[in-house]
C-alpha positions in Angstrom: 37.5 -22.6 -13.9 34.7 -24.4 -12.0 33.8 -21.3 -10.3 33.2 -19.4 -13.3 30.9 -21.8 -14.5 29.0 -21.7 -11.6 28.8 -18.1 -11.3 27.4 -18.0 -15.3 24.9 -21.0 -14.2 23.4 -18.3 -11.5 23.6 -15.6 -13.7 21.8 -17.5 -16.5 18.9 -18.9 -13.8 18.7 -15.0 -12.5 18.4 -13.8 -16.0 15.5 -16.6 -16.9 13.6 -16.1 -14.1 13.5 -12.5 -14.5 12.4 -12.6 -17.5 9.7 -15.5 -16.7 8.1 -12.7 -14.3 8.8 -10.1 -16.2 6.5 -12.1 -18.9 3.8 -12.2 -16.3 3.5 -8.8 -15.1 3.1 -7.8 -18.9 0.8 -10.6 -19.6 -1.7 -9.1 -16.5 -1.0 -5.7 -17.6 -2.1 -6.7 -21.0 -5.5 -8.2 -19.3 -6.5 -5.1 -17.7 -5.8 -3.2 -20.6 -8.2 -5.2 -22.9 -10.8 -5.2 -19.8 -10.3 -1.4 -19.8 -11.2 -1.1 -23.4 -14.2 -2.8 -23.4 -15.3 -1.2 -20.3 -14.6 2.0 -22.6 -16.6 1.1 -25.8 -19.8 -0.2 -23.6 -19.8 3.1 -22.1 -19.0 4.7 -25.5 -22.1 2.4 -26.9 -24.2 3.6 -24.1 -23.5 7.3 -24.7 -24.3 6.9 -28.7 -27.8 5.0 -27.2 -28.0 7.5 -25.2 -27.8 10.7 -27.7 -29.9 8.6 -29.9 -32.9 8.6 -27.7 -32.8 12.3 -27.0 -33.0 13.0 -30.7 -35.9 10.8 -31.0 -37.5 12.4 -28.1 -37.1 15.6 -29.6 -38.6 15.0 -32.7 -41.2 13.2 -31.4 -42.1 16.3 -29.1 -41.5 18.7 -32.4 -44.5 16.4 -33.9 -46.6 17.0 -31.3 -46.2 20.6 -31.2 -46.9 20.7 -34.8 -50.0 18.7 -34.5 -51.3 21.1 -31.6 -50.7 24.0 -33.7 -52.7 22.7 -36.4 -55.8 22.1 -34.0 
């Protein structure tokens, strides 16, 4: 009977330190994951700034040709 217990002890111990790690890894993978996604929306941001200056570029050279033209 004594046995038993002990073996139950040991399997309980394995089964809550497994899970204690098992906590951990997802608790890093969930850190990387959030560090990934705002990686992705600065870059994201930074594309849209991006796009945003072109289109003011180009109208601002459209201006200009339509000034000249009028010279």
């Amino acid at each position: 009977m004594q046995i038993d217990l002990v073996n139950i002890y040991y399997l309980l111990a394995g089964v809550i330190v497994c899970a204690i790690g098992f906590l951990f890894v997802v608790a890093k993978q969930k850190k990387e994951i959030k560090a990934l996604k705002c990686q992705y929306e600065k870059k994201s941001i930074g594309m849209d700034d991006s796009s945003l200056k072109i289109k003011t570029l180009e109208n601002k050279i459209k201006t200009l040709e339509a000034a000249l033209k009028r010279q």
